[in-house]
C-alpha positions in Angstrom: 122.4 120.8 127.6 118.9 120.5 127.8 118.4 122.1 124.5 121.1 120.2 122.7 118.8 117.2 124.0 115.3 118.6 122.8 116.8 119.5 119.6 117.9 116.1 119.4 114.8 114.5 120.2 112.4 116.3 117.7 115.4 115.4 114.9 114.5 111.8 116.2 110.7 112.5 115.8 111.3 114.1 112.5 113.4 111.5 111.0 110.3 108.9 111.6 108.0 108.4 108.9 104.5 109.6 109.9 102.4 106.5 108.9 105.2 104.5 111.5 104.3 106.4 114.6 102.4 104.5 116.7 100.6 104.7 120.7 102.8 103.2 123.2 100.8 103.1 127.1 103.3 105.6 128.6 104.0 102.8 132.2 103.7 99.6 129.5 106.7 97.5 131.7 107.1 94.9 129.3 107.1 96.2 125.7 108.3 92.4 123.7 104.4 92.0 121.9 104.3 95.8 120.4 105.7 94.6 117.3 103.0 92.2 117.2 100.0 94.4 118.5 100.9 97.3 117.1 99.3 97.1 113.8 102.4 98.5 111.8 104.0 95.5 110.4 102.6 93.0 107.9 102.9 89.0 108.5 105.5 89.6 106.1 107.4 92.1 107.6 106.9 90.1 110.9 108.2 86.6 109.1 111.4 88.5 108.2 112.0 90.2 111.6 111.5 86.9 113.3 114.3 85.2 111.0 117.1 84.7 112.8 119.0 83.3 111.1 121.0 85.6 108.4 122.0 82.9 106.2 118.2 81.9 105.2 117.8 86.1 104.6 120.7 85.8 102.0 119.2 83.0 100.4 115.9 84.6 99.9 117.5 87.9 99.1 119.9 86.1 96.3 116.9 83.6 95.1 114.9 87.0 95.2 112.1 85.6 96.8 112.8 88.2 99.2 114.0 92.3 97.9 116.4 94.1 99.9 114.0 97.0 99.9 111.0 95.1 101.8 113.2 93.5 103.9 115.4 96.8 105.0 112.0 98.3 105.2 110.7 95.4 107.9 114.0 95.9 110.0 113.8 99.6 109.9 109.9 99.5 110.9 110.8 97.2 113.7 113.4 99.6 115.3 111.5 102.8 114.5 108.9 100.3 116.9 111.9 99.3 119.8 112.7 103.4 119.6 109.1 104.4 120.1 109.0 101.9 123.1 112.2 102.4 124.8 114.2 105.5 122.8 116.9 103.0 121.8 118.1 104.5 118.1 120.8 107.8 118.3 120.2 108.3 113.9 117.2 107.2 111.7 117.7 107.3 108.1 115.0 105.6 106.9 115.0 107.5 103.5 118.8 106.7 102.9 118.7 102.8 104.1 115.6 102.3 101.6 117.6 104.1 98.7 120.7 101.8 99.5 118.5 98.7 99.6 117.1 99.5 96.2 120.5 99.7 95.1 121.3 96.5 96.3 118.1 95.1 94.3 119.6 96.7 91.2 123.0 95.2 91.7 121.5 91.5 92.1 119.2 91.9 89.0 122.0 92.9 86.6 124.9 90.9 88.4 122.4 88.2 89.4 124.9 87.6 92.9 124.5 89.8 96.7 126.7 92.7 97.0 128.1 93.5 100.5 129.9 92.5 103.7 127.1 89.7 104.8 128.0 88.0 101.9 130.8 85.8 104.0 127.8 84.4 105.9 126.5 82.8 102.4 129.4 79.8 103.0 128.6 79.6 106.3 
């Protein structure tokens, strides 16, 4: 068992991007500002994380003020952040969320519309 955990672990470890990882204080108790004090993300990175609200994403995203790549990009920086913190992610695919996000940045430049099931929240 203890193997099957380890092995687990260093895929984990593997699976993060090198210029993500970042020094957590091993007893830190409350663990809300890393995202802020970390260093990692940009203000822009940290505007979309903080956006709340899906519906003002979608507009950016299909005004393409915003591309699905930096924003899935932001997100995926943010967790890689929460896992390094609290060990909260089971899979990290970094590599395959960016190349499905510049997919999505293709389909809105040739179709000029969003592609995908958040598209429901655009009427909301």
């Amino acid at each position: 068992m203890e193997t099957a955990r380890s092995g687990k672990e260093k895929q984990q470890a593997d699976s993060i991007p090198r210029e993500w990882i970042i020094d957590i204080p091993e007893h830190r108790q409350n663990v809300m500002q890393i995202p802020y004090e970390c260093g990692l993300l940009t203000a822009f990175e940290l505007q979309v994380t903080d956006t709340t609200d899906v519906a003002i994403i979608l507009e950016k995203l299909s005004k393409g003020e915003w591309k699905s790549v930096d924003v899935t990009r932001a997100f995926y920086k943010r967790a890689v952040i929460a896992h390094q913190a609290t060990n909260c992610l089971t899979e990290i695919f970094v590599d395959r969320a960016l190349a499905r996000a510049a997919e999505m940045d293709r389909f809105l430049e040739e179709n000029k519309s969003l592609k995908g099931p958040c598209m429901d929240f655009q009427s909301v």
